[in-house]
C-alpha positions as CSV (number, residue, x, y, z in Angstrom):
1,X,-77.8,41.0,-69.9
2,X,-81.4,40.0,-70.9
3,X,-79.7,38.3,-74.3
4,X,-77.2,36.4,-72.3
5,X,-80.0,35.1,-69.8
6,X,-82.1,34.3,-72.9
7,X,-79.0,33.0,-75.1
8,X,-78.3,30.8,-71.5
9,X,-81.7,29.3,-71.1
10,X,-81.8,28.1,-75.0
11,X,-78.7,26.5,-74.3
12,X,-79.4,24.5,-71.7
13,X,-82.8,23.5,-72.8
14,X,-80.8,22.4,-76.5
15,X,-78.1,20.6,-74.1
16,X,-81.2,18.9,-72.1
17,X,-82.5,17.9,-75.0
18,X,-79.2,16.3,-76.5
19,X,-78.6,14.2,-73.1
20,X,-82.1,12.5,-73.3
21,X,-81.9,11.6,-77.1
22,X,-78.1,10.2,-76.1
23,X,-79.7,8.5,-73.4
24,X,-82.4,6.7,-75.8
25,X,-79.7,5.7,-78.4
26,X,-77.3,4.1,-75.9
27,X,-80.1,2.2,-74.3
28,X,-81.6,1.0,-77.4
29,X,-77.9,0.2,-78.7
30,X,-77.8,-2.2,-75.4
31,X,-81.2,-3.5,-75.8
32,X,-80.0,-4.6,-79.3
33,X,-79.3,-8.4,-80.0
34,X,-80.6,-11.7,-78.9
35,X,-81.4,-12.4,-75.2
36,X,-82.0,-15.8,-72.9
37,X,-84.5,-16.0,-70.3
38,X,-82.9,-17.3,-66.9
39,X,-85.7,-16.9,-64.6
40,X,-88.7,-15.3,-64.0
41,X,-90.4,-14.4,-60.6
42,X,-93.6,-13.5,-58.9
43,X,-92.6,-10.9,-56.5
44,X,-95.0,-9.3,-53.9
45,X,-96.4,-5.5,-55.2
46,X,-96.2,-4.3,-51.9
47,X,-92.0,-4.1,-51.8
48,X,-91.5,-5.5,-55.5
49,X,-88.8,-7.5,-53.6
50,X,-90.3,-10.4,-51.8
51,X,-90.2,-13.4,-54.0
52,X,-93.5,-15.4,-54.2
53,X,-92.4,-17.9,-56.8
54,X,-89.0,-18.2,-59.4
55,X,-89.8,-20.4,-62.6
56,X,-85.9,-21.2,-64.2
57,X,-86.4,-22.3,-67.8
58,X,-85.4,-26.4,-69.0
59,X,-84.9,-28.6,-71.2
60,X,-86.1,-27.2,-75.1
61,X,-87.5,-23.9,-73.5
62,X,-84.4,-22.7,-71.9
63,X,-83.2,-22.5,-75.9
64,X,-86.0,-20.2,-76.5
65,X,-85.0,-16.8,-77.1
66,X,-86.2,-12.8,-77.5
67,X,-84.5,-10.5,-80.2
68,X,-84.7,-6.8,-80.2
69,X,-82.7,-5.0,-83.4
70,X,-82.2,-1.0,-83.8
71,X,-85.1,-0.9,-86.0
72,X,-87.2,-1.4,-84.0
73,X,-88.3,-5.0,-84.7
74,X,-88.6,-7.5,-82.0
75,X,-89.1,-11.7,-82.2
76,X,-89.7,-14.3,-79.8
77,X,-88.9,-17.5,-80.6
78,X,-90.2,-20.2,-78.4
79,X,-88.5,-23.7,-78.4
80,X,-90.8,-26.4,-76.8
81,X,-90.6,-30.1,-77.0
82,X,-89.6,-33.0,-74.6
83,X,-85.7,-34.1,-74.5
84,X,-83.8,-33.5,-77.8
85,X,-87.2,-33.3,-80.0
86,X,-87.4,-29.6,-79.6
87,X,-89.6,-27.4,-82.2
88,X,-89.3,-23.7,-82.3
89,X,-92.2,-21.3,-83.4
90,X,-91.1,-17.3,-84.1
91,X,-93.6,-14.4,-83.0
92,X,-92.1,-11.3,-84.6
93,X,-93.5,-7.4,-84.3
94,X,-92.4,-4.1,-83.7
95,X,-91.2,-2.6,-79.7
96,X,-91.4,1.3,-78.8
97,X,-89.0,2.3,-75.8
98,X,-89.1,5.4,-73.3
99,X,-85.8,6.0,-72.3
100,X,-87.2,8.6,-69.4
101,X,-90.0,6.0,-68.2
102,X,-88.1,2.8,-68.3
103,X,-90.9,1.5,-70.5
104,X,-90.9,-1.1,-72.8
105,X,-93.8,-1.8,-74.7
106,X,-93.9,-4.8,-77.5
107,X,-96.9,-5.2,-80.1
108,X,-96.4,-8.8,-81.9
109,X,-98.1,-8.9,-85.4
110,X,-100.8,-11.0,-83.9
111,X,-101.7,-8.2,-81.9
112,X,-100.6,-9.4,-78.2
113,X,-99.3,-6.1,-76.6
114,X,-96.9,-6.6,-73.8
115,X,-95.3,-3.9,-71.9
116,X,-92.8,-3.9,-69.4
117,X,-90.8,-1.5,-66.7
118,X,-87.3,-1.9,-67.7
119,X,-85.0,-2.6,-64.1
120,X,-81.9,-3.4,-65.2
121,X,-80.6,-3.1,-69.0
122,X,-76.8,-3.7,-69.8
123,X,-74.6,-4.8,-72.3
124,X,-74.8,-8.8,-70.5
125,X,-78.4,-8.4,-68.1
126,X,-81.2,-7.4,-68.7
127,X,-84.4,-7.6,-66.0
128,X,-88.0,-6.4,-67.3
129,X,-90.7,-6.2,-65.0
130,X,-94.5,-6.9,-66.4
131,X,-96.8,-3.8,-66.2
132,X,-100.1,-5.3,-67.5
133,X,-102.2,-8.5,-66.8
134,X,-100.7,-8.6,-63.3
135,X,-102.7,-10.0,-60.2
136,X,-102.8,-10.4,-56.4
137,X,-100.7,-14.2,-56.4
138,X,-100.4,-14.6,-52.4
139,X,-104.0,-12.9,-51.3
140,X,-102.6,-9.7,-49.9
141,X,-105.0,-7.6,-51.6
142,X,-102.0,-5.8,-53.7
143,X,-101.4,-6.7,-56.9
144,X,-97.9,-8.7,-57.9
145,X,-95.7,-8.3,-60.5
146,X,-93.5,-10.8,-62.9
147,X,-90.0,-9.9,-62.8
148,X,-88.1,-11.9,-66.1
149,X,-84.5,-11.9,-65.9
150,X,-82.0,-12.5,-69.5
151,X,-79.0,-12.9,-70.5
152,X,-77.3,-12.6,-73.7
C-alpha cells in the first residue's frame, strides 16, 4: 500500500510539474509576435479599476510597435515625427516571463528594466500593468498604476 501511496504522490507531483511548464510554453507562444499599443491608463491603486487618465496613441506614434519572439528577445520600436515625416528608433533586449506570477520583466541592452503584471494575454489582446516607477497621480496617498493595452 505504502508503494502505491508513494508511486501516487510522484505522479502527481511529475503531472504538476508538466501542467506549469505547458502553461509557460502556451503563454509565451501567445506573447510571441509584434504588438500595437492602443491605450494606456492611469488607474487608481486603491481598486486598479478607477481610471485617472487614458493616453490613446496618434499620428507617427500609434505606428510604434513592441516585439516579443520565443527566444526570448524583445524590441521596441518607437515611431515619432509630426504628420507623414515619421522616424523610427529600435530598443532591442532580452524579456524573462513567470507563467505562475503573471510577471513580465524586460531588460533593454541599454539597461532600462521594465517589468510588468501581465492582466490579459491572448492570441489578439494583450493588457500589462507597470510594477515599478509607479506613484500616487490623484493625491490619495496610494500609489497608481499604468495599465497599457495592445493589440496585434
Amino acid at each position: 500500500m505504502k508503494k502505491y501511496l508513494l508511486l501516487f504522490a510522484f505522479s502527481a507531483l511529475a503531472l504538476s510539474s508538466c501542467e506549469d511548464d505547458d502553461i509557460q510554453n502556451y503563454e509565451l507562444d501567445m506573447l510571441k509576435g509584434e504588438w500595437k499599443t492602443t491605450k494606456s491608463e492611469v488607474v487608481s491603486g486603491k481598486d486598479l479599476k478607477t481610471v485617472l487618465s487614458t493616453d490613446t496613441p496618434t499620428g507617427c506614434s500609434a505606428k510604434s510597435t513592441t516585439e516579443f519572439r520565443i527566444d526570448y528577445y524583445a524590441a521596441y520600436t518607437a515611431v515619432t515625427g509630426v504628420g507623414t515625416s515619421c522616424t523610427s528608433t529600435k530598443t532591442e533586449g532580452k524579456y524573462s516571463y513567470d507563467a505562475e506570477e503573471k510577471l513580465l520583466t524586460i531588460q533593454y541592452d541599454d539597461n532600462s528594466i521594465f517589468v510588468f503584471k501581465v492582466i490579459i494575454l491572448s492570441s489578439t489582446e494583450m493588457k500589462l500593468m507597470t510594477m515599478i516607477g509607479n506613484i500616487d497621480q490623484n493625491g490619495d496617498k496610494v500609489i497608481d498604476f499604468t495599465q497599457i493595452s495592445y493589440v496585434r
